[in-house]
N, CA, C and O atoms as a CHARMM CRD file, in Angstrom:
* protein
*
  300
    1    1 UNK  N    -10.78800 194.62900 268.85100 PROA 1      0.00000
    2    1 UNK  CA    -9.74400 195.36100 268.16200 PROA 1      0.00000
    3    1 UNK  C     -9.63800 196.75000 268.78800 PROA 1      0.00000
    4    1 UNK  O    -10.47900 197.62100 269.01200 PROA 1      0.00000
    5    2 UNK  N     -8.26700 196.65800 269.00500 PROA 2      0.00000
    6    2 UNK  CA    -8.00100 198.41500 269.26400 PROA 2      0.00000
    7    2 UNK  C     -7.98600 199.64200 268.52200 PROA 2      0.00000
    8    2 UNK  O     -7.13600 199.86400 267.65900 PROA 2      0.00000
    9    3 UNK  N     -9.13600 200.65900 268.90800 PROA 3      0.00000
   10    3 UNK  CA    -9.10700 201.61000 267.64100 PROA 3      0.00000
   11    3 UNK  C     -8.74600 202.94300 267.98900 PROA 3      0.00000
   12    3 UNK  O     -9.13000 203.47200 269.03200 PROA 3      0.00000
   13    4 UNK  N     -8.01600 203.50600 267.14100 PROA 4      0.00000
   14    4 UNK  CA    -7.50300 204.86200 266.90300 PROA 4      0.00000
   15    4 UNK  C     -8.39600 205.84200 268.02400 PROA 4      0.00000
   16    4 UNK  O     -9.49300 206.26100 267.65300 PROA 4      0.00000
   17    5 UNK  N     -8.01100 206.10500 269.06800 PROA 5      0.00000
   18    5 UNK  CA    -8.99200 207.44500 269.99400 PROA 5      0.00000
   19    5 UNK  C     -8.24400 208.53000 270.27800 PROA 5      0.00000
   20    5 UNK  O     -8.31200 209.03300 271.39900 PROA 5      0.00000
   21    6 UNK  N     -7.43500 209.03500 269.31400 PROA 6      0.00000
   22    6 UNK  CA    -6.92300 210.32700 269.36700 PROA 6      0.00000
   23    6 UNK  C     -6.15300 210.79200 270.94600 PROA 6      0.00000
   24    6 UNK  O     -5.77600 211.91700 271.27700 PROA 6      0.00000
   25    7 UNK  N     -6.08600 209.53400 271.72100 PROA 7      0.00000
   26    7 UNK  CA    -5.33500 209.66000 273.02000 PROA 7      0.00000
   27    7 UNK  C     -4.06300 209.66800 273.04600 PROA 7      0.00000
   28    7 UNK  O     -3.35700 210.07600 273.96900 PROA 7      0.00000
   29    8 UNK  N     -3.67900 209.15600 271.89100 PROA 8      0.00000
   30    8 UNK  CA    -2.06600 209.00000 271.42700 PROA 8      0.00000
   31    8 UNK  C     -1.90100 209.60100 269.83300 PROA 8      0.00000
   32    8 UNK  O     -2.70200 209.96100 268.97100 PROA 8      0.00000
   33    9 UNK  N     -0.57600 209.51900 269.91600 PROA 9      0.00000
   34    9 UNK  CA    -0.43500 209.76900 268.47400 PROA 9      0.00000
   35    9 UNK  C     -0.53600 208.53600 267.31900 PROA 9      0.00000
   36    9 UNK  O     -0.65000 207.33300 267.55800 PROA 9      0.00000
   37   10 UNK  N     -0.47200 209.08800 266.20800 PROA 10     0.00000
   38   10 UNK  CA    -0.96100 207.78800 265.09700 PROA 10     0.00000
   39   10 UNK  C      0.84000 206.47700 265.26700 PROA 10     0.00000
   40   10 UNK  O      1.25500 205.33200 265.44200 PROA 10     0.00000
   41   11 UNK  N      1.17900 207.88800 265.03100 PROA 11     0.00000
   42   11 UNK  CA     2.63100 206.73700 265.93100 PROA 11     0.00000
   43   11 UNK  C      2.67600 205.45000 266.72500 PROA 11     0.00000
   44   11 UNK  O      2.98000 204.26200 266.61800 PROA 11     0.00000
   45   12 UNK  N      2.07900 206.57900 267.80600 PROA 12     0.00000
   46   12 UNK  CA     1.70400 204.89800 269.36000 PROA 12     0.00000
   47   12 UNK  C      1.46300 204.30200 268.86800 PROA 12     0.00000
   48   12 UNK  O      2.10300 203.25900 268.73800 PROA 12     0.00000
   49   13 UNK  N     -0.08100 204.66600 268.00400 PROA 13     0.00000
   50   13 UNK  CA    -0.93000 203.45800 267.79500 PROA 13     0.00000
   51   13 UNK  C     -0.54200 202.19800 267.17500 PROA 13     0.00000
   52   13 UNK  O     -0.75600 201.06700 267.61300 PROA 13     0.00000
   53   14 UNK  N      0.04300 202.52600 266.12400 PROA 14     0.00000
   54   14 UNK  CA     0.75100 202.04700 264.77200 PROA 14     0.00000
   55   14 UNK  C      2.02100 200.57700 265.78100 PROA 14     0.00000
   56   14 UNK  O      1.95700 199.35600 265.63600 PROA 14     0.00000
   57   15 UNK  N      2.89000 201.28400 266.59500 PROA 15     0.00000
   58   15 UNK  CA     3.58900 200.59300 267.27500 PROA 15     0.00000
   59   15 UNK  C      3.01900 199.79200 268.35000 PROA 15     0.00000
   60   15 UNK  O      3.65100 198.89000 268.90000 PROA 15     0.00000
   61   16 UNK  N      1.67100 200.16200 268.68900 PROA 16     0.00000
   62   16 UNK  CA     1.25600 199.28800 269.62200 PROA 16     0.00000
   63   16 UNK  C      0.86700 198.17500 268.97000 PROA 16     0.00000
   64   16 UNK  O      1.06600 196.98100 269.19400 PROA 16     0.00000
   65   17 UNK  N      0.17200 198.86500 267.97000 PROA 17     0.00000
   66   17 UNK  CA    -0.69600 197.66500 267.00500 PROA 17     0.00000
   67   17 UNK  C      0.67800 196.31100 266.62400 PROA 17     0.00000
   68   17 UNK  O      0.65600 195.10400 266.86500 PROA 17     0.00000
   69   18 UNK  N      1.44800 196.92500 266.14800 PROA 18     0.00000
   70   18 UNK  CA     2.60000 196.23500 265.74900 PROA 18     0.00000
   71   18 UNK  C      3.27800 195.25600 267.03600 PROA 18     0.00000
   72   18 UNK  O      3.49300 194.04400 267.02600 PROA 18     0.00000
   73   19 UNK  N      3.50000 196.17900 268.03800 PROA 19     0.00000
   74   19 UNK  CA     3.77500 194.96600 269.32800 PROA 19     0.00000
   75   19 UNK  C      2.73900 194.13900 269.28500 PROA 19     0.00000
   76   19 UNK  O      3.16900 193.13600 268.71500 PROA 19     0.00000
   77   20 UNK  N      1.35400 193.93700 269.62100 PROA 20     0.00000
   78   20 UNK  CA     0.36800 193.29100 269.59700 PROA 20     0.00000
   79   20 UNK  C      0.94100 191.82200 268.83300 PROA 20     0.00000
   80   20 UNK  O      1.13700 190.69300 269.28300 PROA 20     0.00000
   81   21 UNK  N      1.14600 192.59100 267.08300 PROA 21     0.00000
   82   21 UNK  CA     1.39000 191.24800 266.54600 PROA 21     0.00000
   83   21 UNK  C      2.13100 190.54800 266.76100 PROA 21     0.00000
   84   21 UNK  O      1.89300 189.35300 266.58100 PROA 21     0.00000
   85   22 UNK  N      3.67000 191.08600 267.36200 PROA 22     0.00000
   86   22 UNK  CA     4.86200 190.65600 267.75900 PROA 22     0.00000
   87   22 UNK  C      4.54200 189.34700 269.19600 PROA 22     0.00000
   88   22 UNK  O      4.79200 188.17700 269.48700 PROA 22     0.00000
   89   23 UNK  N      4.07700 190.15100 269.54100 PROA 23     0.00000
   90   23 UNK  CA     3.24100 189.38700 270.77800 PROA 23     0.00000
   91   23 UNK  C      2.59100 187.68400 270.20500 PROA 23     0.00000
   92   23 UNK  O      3.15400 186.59800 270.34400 PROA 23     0.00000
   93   24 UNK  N      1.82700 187.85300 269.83400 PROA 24     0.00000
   94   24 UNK  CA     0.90400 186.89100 268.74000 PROA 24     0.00000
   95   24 UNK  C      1.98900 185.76000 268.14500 PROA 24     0.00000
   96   24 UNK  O      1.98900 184.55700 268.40700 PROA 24     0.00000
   97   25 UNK  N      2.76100 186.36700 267.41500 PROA 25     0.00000
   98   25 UNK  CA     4.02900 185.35200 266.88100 PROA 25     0.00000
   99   25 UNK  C      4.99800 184.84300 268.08000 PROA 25     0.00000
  100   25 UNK  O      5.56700 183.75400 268.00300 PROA 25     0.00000
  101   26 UNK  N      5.13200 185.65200 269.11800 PROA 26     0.00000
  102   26 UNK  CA     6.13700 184.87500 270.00600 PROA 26     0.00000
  103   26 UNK  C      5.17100 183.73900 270.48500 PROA 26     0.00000
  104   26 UNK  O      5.58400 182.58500 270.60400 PROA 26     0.00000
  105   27 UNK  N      3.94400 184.07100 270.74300 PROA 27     0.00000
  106   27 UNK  CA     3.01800 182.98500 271.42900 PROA 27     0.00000
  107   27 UNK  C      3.08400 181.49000 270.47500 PROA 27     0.00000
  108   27 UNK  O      2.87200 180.33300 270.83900 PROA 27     0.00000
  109   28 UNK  N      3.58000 182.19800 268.72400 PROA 28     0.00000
  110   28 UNK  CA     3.35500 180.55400 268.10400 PROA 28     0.00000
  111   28 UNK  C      2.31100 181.07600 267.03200 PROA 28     0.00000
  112   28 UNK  O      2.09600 180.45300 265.99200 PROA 28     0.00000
  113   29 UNK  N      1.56600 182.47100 267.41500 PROA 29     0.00000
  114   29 UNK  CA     0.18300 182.48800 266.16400 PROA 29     0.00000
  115   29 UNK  C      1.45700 183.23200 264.59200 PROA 29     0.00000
  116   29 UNK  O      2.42400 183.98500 264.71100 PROA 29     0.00000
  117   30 UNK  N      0.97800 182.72100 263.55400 PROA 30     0.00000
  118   30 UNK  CA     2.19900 183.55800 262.59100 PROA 30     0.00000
  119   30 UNK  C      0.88800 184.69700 261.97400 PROA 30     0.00000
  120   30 UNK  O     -0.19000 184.55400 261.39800 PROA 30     0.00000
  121   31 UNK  N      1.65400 185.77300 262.44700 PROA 31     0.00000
  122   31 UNK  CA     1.10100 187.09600 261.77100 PROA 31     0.00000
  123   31 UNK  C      1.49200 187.39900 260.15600 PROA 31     0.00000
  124   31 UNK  O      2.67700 187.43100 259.82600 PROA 31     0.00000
  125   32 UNK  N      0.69500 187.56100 259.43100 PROA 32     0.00000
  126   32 UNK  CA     1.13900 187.84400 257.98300 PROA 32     0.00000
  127   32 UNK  C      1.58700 190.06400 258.29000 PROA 32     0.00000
  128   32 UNK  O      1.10100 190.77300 259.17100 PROA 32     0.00000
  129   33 UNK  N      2.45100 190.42400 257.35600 PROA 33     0.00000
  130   33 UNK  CA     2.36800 191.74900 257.37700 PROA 33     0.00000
  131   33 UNK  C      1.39400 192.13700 256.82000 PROA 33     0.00000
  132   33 UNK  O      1.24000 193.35800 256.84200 PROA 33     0.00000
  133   34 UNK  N      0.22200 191.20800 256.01800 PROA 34     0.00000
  134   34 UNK  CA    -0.67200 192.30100 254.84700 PROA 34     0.00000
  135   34 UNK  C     -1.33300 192.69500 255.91100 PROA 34     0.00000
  136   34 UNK  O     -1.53900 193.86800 256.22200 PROA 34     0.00000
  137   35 UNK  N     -1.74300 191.55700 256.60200 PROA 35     0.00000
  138   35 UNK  CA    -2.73800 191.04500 257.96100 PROA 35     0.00000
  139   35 UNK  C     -2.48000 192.63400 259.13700 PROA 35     0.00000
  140   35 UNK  O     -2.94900 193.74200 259.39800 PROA 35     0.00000
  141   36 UNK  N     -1.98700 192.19800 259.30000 PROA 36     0.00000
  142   36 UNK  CA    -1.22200 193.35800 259.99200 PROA 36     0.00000
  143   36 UNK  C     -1.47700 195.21700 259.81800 PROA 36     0.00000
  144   36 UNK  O     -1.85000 196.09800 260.59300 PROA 36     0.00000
  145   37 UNK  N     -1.09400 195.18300 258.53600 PROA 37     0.00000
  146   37 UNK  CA    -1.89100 196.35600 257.64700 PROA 37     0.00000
  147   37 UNK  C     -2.60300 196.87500 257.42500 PROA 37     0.00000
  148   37 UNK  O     -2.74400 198.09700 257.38700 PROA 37     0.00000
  149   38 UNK  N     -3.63600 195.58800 257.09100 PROA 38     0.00000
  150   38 UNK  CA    -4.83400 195.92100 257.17800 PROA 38     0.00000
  151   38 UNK  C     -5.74500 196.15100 258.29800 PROA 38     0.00000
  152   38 UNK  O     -6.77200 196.82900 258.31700 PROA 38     0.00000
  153   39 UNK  N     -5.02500 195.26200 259.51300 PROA 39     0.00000
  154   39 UNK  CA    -5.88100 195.86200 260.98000 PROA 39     0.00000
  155   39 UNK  C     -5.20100 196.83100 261.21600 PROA 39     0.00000
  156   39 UNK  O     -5.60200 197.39900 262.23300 PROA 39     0.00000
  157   40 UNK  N     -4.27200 197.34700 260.71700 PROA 40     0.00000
  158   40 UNK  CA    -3.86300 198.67000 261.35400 PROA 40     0.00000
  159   40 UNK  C     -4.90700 200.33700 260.33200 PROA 40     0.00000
  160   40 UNK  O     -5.06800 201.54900 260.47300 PROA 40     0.00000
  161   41 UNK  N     -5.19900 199.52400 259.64700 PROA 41     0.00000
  162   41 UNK  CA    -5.55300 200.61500 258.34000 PROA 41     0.00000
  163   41 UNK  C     -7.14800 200.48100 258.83000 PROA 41     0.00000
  164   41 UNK  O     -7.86500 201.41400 258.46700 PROA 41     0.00000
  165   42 UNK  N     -7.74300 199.48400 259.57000 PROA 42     0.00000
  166   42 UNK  CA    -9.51700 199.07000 259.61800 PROA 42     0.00000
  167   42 UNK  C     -9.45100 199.81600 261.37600 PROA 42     0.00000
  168   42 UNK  O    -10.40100 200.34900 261.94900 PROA 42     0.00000
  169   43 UNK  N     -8.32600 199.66900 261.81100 PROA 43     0.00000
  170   43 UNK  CA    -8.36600 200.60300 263.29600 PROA 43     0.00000
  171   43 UNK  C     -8.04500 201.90100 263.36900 PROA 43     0.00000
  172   43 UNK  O     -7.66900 202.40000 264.42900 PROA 43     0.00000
  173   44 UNK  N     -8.17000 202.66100 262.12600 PROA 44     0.00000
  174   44 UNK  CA    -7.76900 204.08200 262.35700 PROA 44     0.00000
  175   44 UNK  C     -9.56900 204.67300 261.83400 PROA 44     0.00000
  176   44 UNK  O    -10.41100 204.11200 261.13200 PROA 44     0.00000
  177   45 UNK  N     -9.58700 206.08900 262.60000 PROA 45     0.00000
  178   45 UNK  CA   -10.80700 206.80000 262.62700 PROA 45     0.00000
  179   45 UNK  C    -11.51700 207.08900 261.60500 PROA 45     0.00000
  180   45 UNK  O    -11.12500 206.29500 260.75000 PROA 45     0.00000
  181   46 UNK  N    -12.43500 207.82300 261.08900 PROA 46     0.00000
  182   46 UNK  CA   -13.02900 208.39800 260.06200 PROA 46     0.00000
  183   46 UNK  C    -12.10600 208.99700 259.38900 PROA 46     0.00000
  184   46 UNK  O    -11.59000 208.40900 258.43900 PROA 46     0.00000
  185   47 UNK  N    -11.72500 210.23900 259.73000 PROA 47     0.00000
  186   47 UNK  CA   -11.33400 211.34000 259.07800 PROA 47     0.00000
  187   47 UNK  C     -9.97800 210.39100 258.31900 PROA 47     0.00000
  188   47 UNK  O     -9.55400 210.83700 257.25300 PROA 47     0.00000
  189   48 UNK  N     -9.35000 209.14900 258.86700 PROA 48     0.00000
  190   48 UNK  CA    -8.51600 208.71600 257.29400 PROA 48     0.00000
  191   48 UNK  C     -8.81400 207.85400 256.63100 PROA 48     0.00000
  192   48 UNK  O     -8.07700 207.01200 256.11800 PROA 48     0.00000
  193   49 UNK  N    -10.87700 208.05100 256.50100 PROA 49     0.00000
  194   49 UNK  CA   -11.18900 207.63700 255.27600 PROA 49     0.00000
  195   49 UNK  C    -10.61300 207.58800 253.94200 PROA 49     0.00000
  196   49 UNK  O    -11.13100 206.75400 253.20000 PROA 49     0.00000
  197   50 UNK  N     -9.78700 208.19200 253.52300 PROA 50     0.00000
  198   50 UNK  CA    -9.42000 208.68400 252.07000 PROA 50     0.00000
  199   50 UNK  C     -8.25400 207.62600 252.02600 PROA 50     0.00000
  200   50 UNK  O     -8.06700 206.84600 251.09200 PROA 50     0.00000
  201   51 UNK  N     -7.36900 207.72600 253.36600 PROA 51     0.00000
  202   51 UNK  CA    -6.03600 207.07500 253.29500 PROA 51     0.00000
  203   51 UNK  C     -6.75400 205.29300 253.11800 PROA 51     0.00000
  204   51 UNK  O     -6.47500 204.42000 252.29700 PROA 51     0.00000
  205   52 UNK  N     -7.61800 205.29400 254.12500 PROA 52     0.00000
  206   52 UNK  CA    -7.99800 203.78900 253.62200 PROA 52     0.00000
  207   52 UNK  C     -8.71400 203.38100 252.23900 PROA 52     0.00000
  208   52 UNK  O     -8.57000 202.23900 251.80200 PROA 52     0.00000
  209   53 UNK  N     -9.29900 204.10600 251.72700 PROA 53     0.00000
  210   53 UNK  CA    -9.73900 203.79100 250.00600 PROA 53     0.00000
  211   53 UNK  C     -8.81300 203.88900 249.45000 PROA 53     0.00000
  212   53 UNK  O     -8.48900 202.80900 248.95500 PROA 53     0.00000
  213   54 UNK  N     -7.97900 204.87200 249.18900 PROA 54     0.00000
  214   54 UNK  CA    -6.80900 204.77500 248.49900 PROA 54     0.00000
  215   54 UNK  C     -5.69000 203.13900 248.92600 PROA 54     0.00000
  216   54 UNK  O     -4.82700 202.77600 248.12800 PROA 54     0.00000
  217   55 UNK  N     -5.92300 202.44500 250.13500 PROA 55     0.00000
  218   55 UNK  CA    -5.42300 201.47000 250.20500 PROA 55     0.00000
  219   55 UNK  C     -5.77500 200.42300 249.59200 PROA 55     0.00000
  220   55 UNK  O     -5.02500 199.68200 248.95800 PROA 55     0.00000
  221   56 UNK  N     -7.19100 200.27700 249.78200 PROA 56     0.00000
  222   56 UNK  CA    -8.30600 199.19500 249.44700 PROA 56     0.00000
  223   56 UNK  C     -7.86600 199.57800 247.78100 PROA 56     0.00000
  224   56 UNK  O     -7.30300 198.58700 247.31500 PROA 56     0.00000
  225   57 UNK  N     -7.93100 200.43800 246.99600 PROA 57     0.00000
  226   57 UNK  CA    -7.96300 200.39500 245.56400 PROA 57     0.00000
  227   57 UNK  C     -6.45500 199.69600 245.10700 PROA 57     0.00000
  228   57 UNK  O     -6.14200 198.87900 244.24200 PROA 57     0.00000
  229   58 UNK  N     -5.66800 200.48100 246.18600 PROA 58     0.00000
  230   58 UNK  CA    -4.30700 199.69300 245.60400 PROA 58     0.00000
  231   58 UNK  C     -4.29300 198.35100 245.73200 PROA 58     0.00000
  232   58 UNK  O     -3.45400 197.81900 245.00400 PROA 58     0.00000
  233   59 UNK  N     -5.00300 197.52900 246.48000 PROA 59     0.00000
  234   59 UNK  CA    -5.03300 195.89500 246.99300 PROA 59     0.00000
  235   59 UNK  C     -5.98000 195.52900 246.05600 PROA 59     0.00000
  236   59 UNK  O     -5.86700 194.36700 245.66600 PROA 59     0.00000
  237   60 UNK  N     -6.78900 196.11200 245.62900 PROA 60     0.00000
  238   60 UNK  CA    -7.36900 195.60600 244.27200 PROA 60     0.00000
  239   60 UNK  C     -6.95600 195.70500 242.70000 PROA 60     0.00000
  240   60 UNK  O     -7.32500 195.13800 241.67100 PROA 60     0.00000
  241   61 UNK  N     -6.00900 196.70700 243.02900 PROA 61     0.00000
  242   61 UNK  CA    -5.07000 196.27600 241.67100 PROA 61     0.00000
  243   61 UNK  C     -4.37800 195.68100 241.80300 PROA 61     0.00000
  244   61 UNK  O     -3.89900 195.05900 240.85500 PROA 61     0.00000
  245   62 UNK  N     -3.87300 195.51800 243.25000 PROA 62     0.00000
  246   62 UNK  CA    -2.48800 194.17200 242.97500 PROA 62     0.00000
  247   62 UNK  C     -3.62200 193.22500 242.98100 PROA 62     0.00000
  248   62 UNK  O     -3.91900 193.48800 241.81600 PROA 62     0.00000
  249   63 UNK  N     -4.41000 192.43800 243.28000 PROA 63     0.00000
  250   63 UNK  CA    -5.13000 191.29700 243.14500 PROA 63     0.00000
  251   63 UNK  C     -5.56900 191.01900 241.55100 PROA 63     0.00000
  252   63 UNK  O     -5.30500 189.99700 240.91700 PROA 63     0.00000
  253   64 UNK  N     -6.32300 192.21300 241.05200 PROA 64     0.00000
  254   64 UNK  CA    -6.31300 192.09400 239.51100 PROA 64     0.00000
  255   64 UNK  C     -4.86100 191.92000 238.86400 PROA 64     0.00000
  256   64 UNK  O     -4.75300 190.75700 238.47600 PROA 64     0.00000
  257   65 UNK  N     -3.66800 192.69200 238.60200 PROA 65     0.00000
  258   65 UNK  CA    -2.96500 191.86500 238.38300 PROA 65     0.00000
  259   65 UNK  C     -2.11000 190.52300 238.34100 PROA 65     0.00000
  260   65 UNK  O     -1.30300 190.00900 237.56700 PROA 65     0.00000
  261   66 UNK  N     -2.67200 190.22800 239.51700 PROA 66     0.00000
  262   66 UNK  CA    -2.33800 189.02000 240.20400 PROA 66     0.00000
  263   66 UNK  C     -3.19000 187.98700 239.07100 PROA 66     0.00000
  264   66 UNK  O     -2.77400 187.25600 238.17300 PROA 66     0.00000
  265   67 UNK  N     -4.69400 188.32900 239.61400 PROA 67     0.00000
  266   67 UNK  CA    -5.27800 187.47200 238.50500 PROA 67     0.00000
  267   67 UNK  C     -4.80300 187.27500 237.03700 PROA 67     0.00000
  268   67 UNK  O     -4.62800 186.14100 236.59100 PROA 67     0.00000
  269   68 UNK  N     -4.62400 188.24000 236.39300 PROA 68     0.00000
  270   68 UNK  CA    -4.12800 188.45800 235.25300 PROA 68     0.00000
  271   68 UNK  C     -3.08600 187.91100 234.82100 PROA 68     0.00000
  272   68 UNK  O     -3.28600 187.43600 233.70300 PROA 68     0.00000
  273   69 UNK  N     -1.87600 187.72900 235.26100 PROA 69     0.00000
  274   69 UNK  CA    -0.50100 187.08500 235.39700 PROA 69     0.00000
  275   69 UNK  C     -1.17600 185.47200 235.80000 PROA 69     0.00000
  276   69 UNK  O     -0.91300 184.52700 235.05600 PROA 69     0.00000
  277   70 UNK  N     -1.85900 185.31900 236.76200 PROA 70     0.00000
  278   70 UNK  CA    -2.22500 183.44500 236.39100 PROA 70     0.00000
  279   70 UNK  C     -2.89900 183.21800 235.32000 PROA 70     0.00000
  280   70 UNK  O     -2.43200 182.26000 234.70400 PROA 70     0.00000
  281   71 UNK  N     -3.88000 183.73200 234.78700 PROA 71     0.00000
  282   71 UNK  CA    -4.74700 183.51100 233.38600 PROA 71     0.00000
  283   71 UNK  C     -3.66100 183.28100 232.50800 PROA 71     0.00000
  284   71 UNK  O     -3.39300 182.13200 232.15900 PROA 71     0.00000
  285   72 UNK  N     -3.13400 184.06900 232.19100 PROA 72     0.00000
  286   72 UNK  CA    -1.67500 184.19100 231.35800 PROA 72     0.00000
  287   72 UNK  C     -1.04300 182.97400 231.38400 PROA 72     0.00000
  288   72 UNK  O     -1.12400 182.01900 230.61000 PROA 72     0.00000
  289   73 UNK  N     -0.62900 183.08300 232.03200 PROA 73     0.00000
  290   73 UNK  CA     0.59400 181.27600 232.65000 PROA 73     0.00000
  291   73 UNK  C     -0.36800 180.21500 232.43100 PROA 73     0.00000
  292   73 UNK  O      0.01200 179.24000 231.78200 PROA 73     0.00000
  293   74 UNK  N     -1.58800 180.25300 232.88500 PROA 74     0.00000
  294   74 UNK  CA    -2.03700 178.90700 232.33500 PROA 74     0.00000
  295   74 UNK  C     -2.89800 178.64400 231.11300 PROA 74     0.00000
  296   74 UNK  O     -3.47100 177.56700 230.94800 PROA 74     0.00000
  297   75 UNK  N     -2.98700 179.83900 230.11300 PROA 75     0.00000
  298   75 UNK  CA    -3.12800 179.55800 228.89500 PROA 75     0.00000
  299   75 UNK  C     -2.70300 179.38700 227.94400 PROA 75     0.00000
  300   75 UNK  O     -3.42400 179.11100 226.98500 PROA 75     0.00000
């Protein structure tokens, strides 16, 4: 995996990362966007530790609600 080295801007990176996947799907592999997201969010440096917890918490509330809404429906 390609990671964030401050040689480019978070920009590049972001768009490279993104061609990458583009790449991947023309070959036939199907890229999900979460997928996508999340290697773009697990390839950036330390210092946007904060930006990635704050991600990870939001993906765990959509999953808890998620759960929550099936419990529901099938009781």
């Amino acid at each position: 995996m390609k990671r964030f080295d401050w040689s480019h801007t978070i920009h590049e990176h972001v768009t490279h990362m993104s061609n990458l996947a583009s790449r991947l799907t023309f070959m036939g592999m199907e890229v999900h966007e979460s997928f996508l997201v999340q290697f773009i969010i697990n390839s950036l440096p330390p210092e946007y530790g904060q930006f990635q917890m704050i991600h990870c918490l939001a993906l765990k509330s959509i999953l808890h609600n998620i759960e929550e809404a099936c419990s529901s429906v099938s009781d």
